[in-house]
C-alpha positions as CSV (number, residue, x, y, z in Angstrom):
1,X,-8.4,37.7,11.2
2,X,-10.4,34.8,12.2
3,X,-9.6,31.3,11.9
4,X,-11.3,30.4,9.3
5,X,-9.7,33.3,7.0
6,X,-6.2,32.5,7.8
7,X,-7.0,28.6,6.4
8,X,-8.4,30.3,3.4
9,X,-5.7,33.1,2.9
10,X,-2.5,31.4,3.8
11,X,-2.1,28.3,1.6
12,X,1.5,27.5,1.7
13,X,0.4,24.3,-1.1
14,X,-1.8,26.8,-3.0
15,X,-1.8,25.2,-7.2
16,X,-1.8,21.9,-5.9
17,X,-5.0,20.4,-7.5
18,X,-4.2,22.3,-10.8
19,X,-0.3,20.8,-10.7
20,X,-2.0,17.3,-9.9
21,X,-4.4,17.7,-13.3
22,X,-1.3,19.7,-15.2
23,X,0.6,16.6,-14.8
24,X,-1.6,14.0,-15.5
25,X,-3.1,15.3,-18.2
26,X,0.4,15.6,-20.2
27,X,1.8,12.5,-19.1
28,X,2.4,10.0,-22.1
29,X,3.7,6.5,-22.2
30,X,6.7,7.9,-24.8
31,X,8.0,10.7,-22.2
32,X,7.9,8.4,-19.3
33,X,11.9,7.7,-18.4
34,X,12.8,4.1,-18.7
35,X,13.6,3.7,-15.2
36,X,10.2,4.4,-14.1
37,X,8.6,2.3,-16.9
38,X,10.5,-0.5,-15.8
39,X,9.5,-0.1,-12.3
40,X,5.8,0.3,-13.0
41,X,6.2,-3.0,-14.5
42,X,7.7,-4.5,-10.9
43,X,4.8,-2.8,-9.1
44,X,2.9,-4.4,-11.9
45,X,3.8,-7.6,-11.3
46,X,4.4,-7.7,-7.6
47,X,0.8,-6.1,-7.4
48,X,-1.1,-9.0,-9.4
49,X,0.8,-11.8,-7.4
50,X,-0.7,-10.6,-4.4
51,X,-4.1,-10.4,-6.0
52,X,-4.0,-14.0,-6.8
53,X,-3.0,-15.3,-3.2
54,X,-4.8,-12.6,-1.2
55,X,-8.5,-13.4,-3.5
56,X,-8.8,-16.9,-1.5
57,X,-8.3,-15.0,2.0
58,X,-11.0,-14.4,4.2
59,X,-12.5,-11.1,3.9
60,X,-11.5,-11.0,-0.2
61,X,-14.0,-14.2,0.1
62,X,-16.6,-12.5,2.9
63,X,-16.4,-9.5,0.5
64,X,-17.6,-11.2,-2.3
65,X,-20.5,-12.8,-0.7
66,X,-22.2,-10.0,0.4
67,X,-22.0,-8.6,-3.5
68,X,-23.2,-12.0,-4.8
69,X,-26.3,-11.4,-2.2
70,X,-27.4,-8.4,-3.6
71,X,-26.6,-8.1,-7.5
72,X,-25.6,-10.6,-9.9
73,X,-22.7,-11.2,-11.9
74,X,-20.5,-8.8,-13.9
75,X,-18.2,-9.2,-17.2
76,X,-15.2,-8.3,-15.8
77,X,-12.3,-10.4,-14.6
78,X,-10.7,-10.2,-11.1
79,X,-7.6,-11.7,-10.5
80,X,-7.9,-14.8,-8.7
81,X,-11.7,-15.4,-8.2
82,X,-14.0,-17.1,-10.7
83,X,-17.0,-14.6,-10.5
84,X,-17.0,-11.8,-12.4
85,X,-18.0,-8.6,-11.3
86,X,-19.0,-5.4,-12.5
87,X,-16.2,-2.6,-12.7
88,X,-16.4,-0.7,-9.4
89,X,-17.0,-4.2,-7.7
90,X,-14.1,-5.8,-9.9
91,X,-11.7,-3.0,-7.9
92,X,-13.2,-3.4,-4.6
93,X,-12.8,-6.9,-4.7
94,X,-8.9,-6.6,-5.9
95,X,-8.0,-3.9,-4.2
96,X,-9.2,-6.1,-0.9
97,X,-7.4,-8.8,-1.9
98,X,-4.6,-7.2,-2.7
99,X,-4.0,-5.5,0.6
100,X,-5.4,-8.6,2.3
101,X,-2.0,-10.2,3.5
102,X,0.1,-7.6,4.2
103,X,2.6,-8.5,0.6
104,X,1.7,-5.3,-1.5
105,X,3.9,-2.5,-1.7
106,X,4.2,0.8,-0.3
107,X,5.5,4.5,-0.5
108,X,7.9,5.1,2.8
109,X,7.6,8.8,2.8
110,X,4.2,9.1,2.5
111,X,3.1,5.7,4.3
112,X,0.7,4.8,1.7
113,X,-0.1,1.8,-0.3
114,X,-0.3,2.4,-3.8
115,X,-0.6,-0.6,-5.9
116,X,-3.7,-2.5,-3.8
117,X,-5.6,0.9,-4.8
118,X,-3.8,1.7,-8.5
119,X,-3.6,-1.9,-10.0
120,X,-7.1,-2.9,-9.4
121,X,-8.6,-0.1,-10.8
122,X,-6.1,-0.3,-14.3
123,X,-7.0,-4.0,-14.9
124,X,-11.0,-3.3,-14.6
125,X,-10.9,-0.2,-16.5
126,X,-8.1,-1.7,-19.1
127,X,-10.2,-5.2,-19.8
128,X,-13.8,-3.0,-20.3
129,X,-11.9,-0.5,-23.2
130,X,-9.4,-3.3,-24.0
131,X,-6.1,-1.0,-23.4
132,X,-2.7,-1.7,-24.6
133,X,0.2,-2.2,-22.3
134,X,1.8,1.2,-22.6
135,X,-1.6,2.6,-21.6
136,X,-1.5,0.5,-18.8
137,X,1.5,1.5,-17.9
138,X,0.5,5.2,-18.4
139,X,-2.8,5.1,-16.2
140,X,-0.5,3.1,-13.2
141,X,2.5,6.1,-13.0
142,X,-0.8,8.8,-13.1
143,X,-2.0,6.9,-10.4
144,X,1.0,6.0,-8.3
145,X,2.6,9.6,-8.6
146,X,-1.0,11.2,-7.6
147,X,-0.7,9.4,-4.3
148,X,2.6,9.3,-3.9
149,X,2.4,13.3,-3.9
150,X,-0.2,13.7,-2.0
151,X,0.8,11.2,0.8
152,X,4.5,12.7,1.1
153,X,2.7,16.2,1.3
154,X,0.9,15.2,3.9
155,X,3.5,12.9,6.1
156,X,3.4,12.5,9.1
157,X,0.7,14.3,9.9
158,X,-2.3,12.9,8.1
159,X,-1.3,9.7,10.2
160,X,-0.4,11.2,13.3
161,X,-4.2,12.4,13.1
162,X,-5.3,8.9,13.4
163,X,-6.0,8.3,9.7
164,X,-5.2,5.4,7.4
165,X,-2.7,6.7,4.5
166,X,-3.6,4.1,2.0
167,X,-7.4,5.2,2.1
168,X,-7.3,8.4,2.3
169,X,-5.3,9.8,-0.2
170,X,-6.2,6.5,-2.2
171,X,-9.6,7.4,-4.5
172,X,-7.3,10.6,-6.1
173,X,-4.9,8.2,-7.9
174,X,-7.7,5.5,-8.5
175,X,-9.1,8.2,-9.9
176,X,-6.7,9.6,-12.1
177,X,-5.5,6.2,-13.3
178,X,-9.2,5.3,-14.4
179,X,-9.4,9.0,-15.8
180,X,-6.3,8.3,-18.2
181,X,-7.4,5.0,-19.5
182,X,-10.7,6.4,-20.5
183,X,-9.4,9.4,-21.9
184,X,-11.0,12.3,-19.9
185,X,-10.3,15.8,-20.7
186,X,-8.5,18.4,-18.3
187,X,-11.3,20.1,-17.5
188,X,-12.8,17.0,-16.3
189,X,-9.8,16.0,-14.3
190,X,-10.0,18.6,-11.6
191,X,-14.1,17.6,-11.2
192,X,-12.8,13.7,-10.6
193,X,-10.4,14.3,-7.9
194,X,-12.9,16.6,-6.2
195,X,-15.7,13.8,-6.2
196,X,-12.8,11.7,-4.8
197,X,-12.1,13.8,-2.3
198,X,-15.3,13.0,-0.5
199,X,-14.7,9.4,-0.9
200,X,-11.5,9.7,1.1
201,X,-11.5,7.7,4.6
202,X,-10.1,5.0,6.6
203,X,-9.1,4.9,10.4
204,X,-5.7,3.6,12.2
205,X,-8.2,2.2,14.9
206,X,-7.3,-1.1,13.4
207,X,-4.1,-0.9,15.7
208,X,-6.3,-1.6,18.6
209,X,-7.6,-4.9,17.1
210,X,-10.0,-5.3,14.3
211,X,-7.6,-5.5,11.6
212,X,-9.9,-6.8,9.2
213,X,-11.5,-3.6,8.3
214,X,-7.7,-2.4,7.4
215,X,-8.2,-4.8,3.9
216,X,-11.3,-3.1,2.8
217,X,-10.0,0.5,3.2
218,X,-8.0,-0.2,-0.4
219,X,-11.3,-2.0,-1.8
220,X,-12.8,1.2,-0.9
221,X,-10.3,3.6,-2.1
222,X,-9.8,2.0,-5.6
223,X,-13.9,1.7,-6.4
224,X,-15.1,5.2,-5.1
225,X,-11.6,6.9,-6.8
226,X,-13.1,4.7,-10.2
227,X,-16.6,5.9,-9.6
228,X,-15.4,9.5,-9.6
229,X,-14.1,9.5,-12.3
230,X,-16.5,8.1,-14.1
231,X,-18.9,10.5,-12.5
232,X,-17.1,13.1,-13.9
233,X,-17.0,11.6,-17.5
234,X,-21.0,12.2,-16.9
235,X,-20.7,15.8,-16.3
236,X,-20.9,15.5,-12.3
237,X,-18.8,18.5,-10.7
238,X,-16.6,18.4,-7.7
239,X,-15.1,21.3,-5.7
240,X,-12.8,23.2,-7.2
241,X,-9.2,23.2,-6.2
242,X,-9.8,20.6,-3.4
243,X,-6.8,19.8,-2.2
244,X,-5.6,23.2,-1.3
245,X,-9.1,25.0,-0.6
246,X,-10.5,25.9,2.4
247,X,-12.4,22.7,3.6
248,X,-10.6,20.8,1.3
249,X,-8.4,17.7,1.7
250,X,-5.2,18.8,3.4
251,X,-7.4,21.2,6.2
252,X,-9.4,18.4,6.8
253,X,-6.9,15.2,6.9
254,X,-3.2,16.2,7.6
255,X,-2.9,19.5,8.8
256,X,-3.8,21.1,12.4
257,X,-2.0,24.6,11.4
258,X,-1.9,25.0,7.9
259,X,1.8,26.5,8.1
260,X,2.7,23.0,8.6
261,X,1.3,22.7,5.2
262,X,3.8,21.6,2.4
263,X,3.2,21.8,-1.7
264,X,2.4,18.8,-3.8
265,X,5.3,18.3,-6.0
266,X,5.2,16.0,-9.1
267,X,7.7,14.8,-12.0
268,X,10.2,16.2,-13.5
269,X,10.5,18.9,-10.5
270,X,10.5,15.1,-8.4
271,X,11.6,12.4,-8.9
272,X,9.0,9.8,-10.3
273,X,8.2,8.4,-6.6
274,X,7.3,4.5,-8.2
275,X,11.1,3.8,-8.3
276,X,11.2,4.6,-4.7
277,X,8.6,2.2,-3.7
278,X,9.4,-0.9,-1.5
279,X,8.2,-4.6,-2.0
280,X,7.9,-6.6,0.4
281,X,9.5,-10.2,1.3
282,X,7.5,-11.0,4.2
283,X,3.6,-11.1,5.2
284,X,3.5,-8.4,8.3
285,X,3.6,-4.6,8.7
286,X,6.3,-2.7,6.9
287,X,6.7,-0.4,9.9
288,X,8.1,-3.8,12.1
289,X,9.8,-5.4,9.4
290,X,13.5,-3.7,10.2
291,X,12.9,-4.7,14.1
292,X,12.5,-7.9,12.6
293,X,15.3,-8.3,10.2
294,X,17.8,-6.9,12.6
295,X,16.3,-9.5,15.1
296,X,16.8,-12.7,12.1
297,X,20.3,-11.0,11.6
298,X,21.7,-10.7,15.4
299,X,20.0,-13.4,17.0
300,X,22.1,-15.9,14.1
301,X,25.2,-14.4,14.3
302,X,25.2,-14.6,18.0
303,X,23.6,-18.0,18.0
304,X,21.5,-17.2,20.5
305,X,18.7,-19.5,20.8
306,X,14.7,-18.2,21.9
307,X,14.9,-19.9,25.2
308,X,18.2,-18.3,26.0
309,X,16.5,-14.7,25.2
310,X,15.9,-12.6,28.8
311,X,15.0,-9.4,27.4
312,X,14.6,-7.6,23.7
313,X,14.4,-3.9,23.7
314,X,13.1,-2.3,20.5
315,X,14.0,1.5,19.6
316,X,11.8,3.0,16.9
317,X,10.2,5.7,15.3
318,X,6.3,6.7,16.3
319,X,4.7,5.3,14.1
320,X,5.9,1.9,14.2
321,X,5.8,2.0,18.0
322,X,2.3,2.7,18.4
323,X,1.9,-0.8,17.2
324,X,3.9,-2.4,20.4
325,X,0.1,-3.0,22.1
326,X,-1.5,-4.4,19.0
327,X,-3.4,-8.1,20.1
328,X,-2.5,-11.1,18.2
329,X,-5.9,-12.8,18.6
330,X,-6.8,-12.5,14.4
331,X,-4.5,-13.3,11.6
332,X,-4.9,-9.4,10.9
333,X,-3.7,-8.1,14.1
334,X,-1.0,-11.0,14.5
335,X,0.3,-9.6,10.7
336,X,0.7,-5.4,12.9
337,X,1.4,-6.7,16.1
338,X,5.1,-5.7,16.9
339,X,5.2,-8.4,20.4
340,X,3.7,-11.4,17.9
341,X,6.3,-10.4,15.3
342,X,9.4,-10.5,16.8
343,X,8.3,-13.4,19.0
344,X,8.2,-15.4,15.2
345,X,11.7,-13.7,14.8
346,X,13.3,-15.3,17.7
347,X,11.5,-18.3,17.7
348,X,11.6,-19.1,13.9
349,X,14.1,-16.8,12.0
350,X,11.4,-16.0,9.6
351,X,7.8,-15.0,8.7
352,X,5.6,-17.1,7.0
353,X,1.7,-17.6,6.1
354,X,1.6,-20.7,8.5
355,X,2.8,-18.4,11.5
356,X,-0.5,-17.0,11.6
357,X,-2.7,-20.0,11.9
358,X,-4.4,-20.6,15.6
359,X,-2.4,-23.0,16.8
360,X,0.7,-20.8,16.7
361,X,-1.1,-17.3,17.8
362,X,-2.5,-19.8,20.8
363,X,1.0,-21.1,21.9
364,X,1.4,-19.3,25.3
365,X,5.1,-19.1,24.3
366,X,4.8,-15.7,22.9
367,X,2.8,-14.4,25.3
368,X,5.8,-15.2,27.7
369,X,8.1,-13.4,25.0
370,X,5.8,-10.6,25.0
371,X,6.4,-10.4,28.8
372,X,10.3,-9.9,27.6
373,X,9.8,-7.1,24.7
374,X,9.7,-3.3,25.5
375,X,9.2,-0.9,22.6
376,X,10.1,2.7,22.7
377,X,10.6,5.6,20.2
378,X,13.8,8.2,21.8
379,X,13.9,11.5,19.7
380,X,17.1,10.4,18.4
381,X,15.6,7.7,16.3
382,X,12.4,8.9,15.8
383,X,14.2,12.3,14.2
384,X,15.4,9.6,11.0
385,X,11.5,9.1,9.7
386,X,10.7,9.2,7.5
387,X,13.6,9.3,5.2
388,X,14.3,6.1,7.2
389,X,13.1,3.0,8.7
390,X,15.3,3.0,12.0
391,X,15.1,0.2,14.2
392,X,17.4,-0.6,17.0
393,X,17.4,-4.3,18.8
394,X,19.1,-4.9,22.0
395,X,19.0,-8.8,23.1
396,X,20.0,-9.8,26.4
397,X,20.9,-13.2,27.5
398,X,22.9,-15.1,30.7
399,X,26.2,-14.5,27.5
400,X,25.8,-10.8,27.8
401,X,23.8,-7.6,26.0
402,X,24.0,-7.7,22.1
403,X,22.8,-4.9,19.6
404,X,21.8,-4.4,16.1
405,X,20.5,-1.3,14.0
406,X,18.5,-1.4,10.9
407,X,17.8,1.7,8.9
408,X,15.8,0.5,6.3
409,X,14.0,-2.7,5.4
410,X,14.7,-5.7,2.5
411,X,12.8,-4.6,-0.4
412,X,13.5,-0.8,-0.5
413,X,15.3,1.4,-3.3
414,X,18.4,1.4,-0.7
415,X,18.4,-2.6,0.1
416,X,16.5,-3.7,-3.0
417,X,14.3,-6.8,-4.0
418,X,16.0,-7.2,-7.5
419,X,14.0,-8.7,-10.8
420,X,15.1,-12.0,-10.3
421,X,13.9,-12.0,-6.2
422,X,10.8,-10.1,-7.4
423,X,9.7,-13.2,-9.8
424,X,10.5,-15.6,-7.2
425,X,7.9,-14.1,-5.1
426,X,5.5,-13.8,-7.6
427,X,6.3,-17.5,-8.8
428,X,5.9,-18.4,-4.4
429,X,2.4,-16.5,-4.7
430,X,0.7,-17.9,-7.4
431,X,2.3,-21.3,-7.8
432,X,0.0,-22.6,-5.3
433,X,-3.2,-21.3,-6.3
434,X,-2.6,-21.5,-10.6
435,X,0.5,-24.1,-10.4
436,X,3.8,-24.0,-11.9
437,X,3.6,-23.8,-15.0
438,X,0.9,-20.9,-15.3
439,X,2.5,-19.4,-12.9
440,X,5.4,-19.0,-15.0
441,X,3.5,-17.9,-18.3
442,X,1.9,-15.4,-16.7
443,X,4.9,-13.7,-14.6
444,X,6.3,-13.9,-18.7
445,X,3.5,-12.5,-20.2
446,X,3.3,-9.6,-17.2
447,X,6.8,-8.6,-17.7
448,X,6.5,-7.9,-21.4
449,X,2.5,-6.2,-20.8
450,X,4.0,-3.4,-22.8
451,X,4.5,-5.0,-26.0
452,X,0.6,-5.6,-25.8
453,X,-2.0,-3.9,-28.1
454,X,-4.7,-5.9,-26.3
455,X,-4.0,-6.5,-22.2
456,X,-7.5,-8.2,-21.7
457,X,-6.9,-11.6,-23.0
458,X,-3.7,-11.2,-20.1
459,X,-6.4,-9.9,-17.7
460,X,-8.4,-13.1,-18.4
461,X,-6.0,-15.2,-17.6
462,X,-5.4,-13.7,-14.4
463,X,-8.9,-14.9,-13.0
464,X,-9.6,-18.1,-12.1
């Protein structure tokens, strides 16, 4: 048997593009489980907040030029920016901005950002066809649970293989959250996630410097998973079965062998994956933020100041070690670079926005504590990812050698970001681009979205 047979004949995740339309084409609003409802509407929020600060940034703003150059104006409202755009830009544009300061959430197990792709595409599609909440809601667990399932299917391996989770598995739930929202039969489901399948992309290189290409990869994802669908709601055909098939998604992005293949499993046989999505509480990679909190935590108990600091050893998994070489010569790469980010650790006891300006990246200070830092991933922590984070510090100073472990990050189902924190960071977002007070009404008015027959007078008032 050649190769090429044994992909095609042994298919350990055979069914996997029919359980993906199967389940999105029964899911309803009233048969969604409270719990997952009510953390829809936390990705929700959490999602738009970052929208609103990451529109200013740099390549949300670079982005938008080059579309202003070529075509004019749209209808439809992005969060955060004054120009309107039409409904594929409209996601590009939020799904840059929303992935543009490293503050939008993320599935551990499959590595993937879901909301920066998901939320964009819901608010376009939702303002054009003037959905209610509850459809909102709807179209964002279709979307989050297609990449969720997808992504954990394919973990570690699609990243291992030098690929970007976010984008790649990104256009299917873009495209099956637009898809529900605009009310596209079954048969039409499979036809829009294999037209997505083409669209899906995005390389790690970013690791090696260059990180501002990383913010696009969710414009992308969330536009060409849109423009599939809508494709498909013209009568354009995709390849059948494209997840599974021979040539099809997981031969070509995750797996070298396909016995390493695993199947796509989806709710009720899973749980709903959105309640086991983190949010973050600080503006860097997910990947180093338990080096870093284990860092804030030991280095205060111990009182140990940066100057006193000889040496900080890091134990990780993989993935987040890979990033111990990563420059800090950009505000993108200083946001994935593990030596930048725990030199802001030691030195400050916190991450913030102003960390990243040139003046700090410049200070030759943490290029001397990058001299200090060694990063390294033994097989005995490695082995806990990804159902965990681990991280192991070890600090030494003239006092002696002092260790802390964390095994999961602020933010996550197991050390959770409750309602009350999530707000605050939404209030911390947006009150200095909208101001208190709107800032305020619209967290209100997002937290209630599913009370709403109309959510475009709410999307509205999310642009500038």
């Amino acid at each position: 048997m050649s190769h090429a047979e044994a992909v095609h004949t042994l298919q350990p995740a055979a069914g996997a593009t029919k359980a993906l339309i199967e389940f999105n084409s029964a899911l309803r609003y009233d048969a969604i489980p409270e719990e997952a409802r009510h953390y829809a509407k936390r990705h929700l929020l959490d999602t738009v907040g970052v929208m609103i600060a990451g529109a200013p940034g740099t390549i949300a703003t670079s982005a938008e030029n080059v579309i202003a150059a070529v075509r004019p104006a749209g209808t439809i409202p992005v969060a955060g920016r004054a120009r309107r755009a039409d409904l594929l830009d409209a996601a590009f544009l939020g799904g840059t901005a929303a992935h543009g300061i490293e503050l939008d959430d993320g599935y551990r197990n499959g590595s993937a950002h879901c909301g920066c792709v998901v939320v964009p595409a819901i608010l376009s599609v939702g303002y054009e066809r003037r959905s209610s909440g509850a459809a909102l809601i709807e179209a964002m667990i279709a979307g989050y649970e297609t990449n969720i399932s997808l992504a954990r299917a394919c973990a570690p391996d699609l990243r291992h293989r030098g690929f970007h989770p976010t984008s790649a598995v990104g256009p299917f739930g873009s495209a099956m959250a637009t898809a529900k929202l605009r009310g596209l039969p079954k048969d039409k489901l499979g036809n829009a996630l294999g037209i997505a399948a083409s669209s899906a992309a995005g390389l790690f290189a970013f690791v090696g410097g260059g990180g501002d290409i990383k913010r696009l990869h969710a414009g992308h994802a969330s536009r060409e998973g849109m423009q599939a669908a809508l494709l498909a709601e013209q009568g354009v055909e995709g390849p059948p079965n494209v997840i599974e098939a021979r040539d099809g998604f997981m031969q070509a992005f995750a797996f070298g062998r396909m016995d390493k293949a695993r199947p796509i499993t989806l709710p009720p046989q899973a749980d709903y994956g959105i309640t086991d999505c983190y949010i973050k509480p600080y503006a860097c990679c997910r990947h180093i933020q338990p080096a870093v909190e284990a860092a804030f935590g030991l280095l205060n108990d111990e009182k140990i100041k940066f100057e006193d600091i000889k040496s900080v050893d890091v134990e990780t998994y993989k993935i987040a070690a890979e990033h111990a070489h990563v420059p800090w010569d950009d505000f993108a790469s200083a946001q994935l670079s593990f030596p930048y980010l725990m030199g802001l650790a030691a030195r400050y006891r916190g991450i913030k926005f102003e960390h990243f300006d040139d003046k700090n990246r410049k200070d030759p200070a943490f290029a001397d504590f990058a001299n200090k830092l060694t990063v390294t991933a033994p097989a005995e922590i490695d082995g806990l990812y990804p159902r965990l984070r681990p991280a192991r510090v070890t600090v030494t100073t003239a006092k002696g050698t002092f260790v802390r472990q964390a095994d999961e990050a602020w933010g996550s189902r197991i050390v959770p970001l409750d309602d009350a924190g999530l707000i605050a960071k939404f209030h911390d977002l947006v009150t200095p681009v909208y101001g208190e007070a709107r800032a305020k009404e619209l967290s209100e008015r997002l937290w209630a979205i599913e009370t709403l027959k109309d959510t475009s007078p709410l999307i509205e008032a999310l642009a500038r």
